[in-house]
C-alpha positions in Angstrom: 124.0 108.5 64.7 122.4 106.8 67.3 123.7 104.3 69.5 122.7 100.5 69.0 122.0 98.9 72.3 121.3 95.0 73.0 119.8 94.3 76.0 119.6 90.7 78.1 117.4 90.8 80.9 114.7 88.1 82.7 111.7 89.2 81.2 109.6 91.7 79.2 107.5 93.2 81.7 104.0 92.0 81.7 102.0 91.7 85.1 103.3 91.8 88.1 106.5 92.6 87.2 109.4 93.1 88.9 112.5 96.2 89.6 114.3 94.9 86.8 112.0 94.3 84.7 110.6 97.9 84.7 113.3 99.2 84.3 113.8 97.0 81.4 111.0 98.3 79.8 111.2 102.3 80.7 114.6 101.8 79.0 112.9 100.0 75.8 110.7 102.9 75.8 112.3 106.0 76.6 116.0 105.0 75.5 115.3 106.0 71.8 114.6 109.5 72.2 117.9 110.1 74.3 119.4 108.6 71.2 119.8 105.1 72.0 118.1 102.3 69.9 117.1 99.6 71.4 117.0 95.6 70.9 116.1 92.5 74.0 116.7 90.0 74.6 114.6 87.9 77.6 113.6 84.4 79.0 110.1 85.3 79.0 107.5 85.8 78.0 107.4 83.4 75.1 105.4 86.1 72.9 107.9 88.8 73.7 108.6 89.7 69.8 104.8 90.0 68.9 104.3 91.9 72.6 107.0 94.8 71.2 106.9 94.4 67.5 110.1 92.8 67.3 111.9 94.4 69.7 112.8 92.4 72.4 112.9 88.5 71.5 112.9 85.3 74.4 116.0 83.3 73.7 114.2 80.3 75.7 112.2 77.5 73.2 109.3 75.4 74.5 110.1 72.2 76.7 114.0 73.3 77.2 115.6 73.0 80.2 117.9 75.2 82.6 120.9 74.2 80.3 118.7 75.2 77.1 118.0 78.2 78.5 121.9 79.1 79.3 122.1 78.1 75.9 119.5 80.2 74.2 120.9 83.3 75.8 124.0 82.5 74.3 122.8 81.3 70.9 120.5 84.8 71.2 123.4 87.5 72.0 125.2 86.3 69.4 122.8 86.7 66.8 122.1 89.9 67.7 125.9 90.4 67.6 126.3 89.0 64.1 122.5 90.6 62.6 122.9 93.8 64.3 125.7 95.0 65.0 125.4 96.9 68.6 127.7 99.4 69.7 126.8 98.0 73.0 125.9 95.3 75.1 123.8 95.7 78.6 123.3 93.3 81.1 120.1 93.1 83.5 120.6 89.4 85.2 124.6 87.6 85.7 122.8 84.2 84.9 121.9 85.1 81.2 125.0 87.0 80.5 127.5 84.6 82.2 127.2 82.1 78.9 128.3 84.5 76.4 130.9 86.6 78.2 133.3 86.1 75.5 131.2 87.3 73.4 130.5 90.5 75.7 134.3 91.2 75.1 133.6 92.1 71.1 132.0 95.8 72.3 131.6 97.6 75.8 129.0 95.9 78.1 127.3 97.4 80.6 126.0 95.6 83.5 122.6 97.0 85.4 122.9 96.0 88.7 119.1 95.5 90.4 120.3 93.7 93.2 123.1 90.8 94.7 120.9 88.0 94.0 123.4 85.8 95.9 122.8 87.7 99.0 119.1 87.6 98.2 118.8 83.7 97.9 120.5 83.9 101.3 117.5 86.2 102.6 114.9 83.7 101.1 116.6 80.8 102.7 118.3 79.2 99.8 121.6 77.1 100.8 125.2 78.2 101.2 126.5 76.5 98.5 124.3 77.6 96.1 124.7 81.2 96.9 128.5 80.4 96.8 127.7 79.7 92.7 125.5 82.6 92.2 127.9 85.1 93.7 131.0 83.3 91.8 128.9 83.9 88.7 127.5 87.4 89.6 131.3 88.7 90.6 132.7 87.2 87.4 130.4 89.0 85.1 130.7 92.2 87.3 134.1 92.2 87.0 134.5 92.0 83.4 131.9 94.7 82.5 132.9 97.9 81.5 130.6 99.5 83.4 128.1 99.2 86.4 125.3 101.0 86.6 123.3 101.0 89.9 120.2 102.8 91.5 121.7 104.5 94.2 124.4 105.4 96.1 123.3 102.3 99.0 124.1 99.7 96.0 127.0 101.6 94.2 129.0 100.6 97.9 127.4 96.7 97.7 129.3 96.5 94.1 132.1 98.4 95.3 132.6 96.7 98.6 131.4 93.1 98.1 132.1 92.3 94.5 135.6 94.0 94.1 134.4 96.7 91.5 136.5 99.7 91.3 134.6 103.0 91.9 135.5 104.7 89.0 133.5 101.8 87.0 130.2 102.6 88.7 127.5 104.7 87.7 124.6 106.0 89.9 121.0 106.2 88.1 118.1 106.1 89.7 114.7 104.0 88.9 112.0 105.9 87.4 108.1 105.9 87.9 105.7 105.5 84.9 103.4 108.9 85.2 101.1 107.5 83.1 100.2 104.4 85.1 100.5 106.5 88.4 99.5 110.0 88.4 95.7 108.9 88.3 93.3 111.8 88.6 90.7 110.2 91.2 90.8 112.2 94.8 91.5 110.1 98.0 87.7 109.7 98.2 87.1 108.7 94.8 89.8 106.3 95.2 88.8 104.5 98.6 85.4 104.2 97.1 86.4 102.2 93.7 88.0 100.5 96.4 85.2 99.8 98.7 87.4 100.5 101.8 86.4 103.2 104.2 85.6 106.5 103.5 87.8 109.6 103.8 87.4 110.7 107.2 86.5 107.3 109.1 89.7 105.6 108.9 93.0 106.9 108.7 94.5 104.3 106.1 98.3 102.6 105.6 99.2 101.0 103.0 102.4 98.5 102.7 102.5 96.7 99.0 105.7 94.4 99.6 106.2 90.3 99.0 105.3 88.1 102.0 108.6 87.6 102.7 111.1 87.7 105.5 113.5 91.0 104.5 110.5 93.0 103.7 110.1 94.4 107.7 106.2 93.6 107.3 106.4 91.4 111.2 107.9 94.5 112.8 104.9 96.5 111.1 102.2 94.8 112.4 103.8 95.0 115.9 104.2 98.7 115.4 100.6 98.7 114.1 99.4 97.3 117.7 101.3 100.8 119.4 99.8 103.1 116.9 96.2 101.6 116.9 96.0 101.8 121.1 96.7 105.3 120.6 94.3 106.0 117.2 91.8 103.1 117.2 90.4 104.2 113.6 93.4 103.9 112.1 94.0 100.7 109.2 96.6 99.3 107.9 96.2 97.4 103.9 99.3 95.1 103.6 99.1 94.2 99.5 101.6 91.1 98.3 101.3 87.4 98.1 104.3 85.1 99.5 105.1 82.3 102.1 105.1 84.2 105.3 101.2 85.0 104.8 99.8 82.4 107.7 102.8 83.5 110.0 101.2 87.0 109.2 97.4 85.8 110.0 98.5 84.4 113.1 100.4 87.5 114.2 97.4 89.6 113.6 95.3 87.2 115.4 97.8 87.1 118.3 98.1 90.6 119.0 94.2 91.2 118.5 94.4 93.4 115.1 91.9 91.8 113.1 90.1 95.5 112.4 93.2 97.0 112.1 95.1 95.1 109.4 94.0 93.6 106.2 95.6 91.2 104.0 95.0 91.6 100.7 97.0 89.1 98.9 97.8 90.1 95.3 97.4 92.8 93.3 96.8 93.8 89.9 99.0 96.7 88.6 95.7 98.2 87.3 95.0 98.1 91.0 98.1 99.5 92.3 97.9 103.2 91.4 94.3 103.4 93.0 95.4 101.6 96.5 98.5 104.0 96.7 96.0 106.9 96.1 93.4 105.9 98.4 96.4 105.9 101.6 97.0 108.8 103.4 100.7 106.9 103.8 102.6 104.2 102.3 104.6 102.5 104.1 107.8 100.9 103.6 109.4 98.9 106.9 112.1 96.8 104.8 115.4 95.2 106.4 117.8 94.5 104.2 119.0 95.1 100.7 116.4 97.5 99.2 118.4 99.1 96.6 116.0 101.6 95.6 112.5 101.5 96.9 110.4 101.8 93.6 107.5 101.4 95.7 108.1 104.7 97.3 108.2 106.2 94.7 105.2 105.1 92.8 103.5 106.2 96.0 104.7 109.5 95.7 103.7 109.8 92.3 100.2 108.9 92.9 100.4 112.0 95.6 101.0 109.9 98.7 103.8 110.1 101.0 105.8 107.2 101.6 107.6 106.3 105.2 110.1 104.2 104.9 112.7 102.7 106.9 116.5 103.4 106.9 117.8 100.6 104.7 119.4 100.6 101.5 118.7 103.2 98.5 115.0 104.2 100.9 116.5 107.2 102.3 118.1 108.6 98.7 114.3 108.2 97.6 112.5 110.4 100.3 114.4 112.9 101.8 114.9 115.2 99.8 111.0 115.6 100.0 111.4 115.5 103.9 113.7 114.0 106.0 110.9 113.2 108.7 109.7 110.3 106.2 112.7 108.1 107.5 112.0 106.0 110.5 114.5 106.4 112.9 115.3 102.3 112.8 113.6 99.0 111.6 112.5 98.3 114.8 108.8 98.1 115.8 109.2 101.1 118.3 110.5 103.1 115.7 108.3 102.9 113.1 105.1 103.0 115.9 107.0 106.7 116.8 107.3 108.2 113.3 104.0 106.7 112.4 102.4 108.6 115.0 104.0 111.6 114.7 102.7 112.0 111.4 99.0 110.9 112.1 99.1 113.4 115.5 101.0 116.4 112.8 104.1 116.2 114.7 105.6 116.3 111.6 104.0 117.8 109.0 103.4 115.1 105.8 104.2 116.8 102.6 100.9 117.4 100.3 100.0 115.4 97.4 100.6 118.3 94.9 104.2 118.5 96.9 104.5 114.4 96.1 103.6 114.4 92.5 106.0 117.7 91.9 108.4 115.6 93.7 108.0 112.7 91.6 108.2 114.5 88.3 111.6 116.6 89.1 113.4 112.6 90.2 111.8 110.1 88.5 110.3 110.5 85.5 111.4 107.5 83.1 112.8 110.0 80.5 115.1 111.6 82.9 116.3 108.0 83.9 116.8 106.9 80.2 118.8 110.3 79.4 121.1 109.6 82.4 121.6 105.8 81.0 122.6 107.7 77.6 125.4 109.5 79.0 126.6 106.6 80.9 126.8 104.5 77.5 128.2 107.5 75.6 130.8 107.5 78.3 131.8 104.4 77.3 131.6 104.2 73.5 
């Protein structure tokens, strides 16, 4: 028989979406055949039943504030609870299933942990006292789960080490990649020129797809990029996000004379995304702090291009194992500049984009993920 699953996350993924929200819906697709039905529950969007036939429904009514929406979460899982009987409840976001924890007690709940979004809103340059709230709530709805399950082996130690969890209680499964949206067919060439960026052979290209934001390394990048481009003037660096530190980013590109050698492209559609990833001899992935799995890499990869990244967080469990030389030494602009290079001069050899895609298929193929979360729950049950 199979398993009946309730979900609670942010949001049905729709453009633009996020980790979580991904995963949220590789799970809603690919749970079922591992034998694990599935129901949502999510703050947005509005439409969410009519966008999945029922499926997943937003808990949040028009005009409602925070305090309605803490409550429509509530009102929501228990509903589920009393309609449909799940054998289990899993958690995507502390803020939606911190209202209903008593309820979480009638059947094993299993938190998904995509992050310590206390220790993010630090990063973005929220307030201590706030973050003081978020964690209380985050390590309160931690604690009580029955289960954690994380991306990688960089976050199973953040739950274990900053929010108390006992090791045992954690469970290590990585993100997943939708082939279908990735694994386009277009060549390099046939990709740079939907793009109208430079053809195959003029310009060595980067790419970096990231929010404009502090943690995400993309500073130290552009000061690598002025090292690399006095060596290997045709190279080009595409830098693909929207967020605050843009005109910090113009200036810096302006100051250090780099105007034909990095490009901001602000945002990007996810129809978009596949094609930019293809048309890059590298991605590039320079981020400082709490990356806990690096989902950009790996859509890279899956599109057949190698991704460099730097050695933070889960970025290292997603590369190696294709080739250790994709890890940057450090964050710092010197290292990055010195793998870079290597790997535009062939000092280390960049694996090839039938090795990538191979690569992508064996590790993160959405099934795979949703047959590992399958085993976790049956664990539990």
């Amino acid at each position: 028989m199979p398993i009946r699953s309730l979900h609670v996350g942010i949001s049905w993924a729709t453009e633009g979406a996020g980790g979580s929200g991904r995963v949220f819906a590789d799970l809603a697709r690919h749970l079922p055949a591992a034998g694990v039905d599935f129901r949502g529950a999510v703050s947005a969007p509005a439409n969410a039943a009519e966008l999945t036939a029922g499926t997943v429904r937003c808990f949040v009514q028009p005009g409602r504030g925070f305090a309605g929406k803490l409550l429509g979460a509530r009102q929501r899982i228990q509903q589920e609870i009393v309609q449909h009987r799940p054998h289990l409840i899993a958690s995507h976001f502390a803020l939606f299933a911190a209202p209903a924890l008593d309820l979480l007690r009638q059947q094993p709940h299993v938190v998904h942990f995509h992050g310590p979004w206390a220790a993010e809103s630090v990063e973005e340059g929220e307030g201590w006292l706030a973050s003081r709230v978020k964690y209380a709530l985050e390590r309160a709805v931690y604690r009580r789960a029955d289960g954690i399950i994380v991306l990688s082996r960089a976050f199973a130690k953040v739950a274990e080490e900053d929010y108390g969890i006992d090791p045992g209680r954690i469970h290590i499964v990585p993100g997943a990649v939708d082939f279908d949206r990735f694994a386009i067919s277009a060549t390099r060439s046939e990709a740079r020129a939907s793009l109208g960026w430079p053809a195959e052979g003029s310009r060595r290209i980067l790419v970096a797809v990231r929010r404009l934001v502090q943690r995400m390394g993309l500073r130290n990048l552009i000061q690598a990029l002025r090292m690399v481009a006095a060596r290997h003037p045709d190279v080009l660096l595409y830098i693909a996000g929207k967020g605050r530190l843009r005109e910090k980013l113009e200036a810096q590109i302006i100051a250090l004379g780099l105007q034909d050698h990095v490009k901001l492209l602000g945002f990007v559609s996810d129809a978009q995304l596949p094609v930019i990833y293809r048309a890059a001899d590298i991605n590039v992935v320079p981020t400082l702090s709490l990356e806990g799995f690096g989902l950009v890499a790996a859509e890279a990869i899956a599109a057949g291009t190698p991704s460099m990244v730097t050695p933070v967080g889960g970025l290292p469990e997603v590369v190696s194992a294709l080739s250790a030389q994709l890890v940057f030494a450090s964050c710092h602009p010197e290292a990055i500049a010195a793998g870079l290079l290597a790997a535009l001069e062939g000092s280390i050899a960049l694996p090839s984009e039938s090795a990538c895609r191979q690569f992508a298929m064996d590790h993160f193929s959405a099934s795979l993920m949703a047959r590992r979360t399958a085993a976790v729950y049956r664990q539990l049950l």
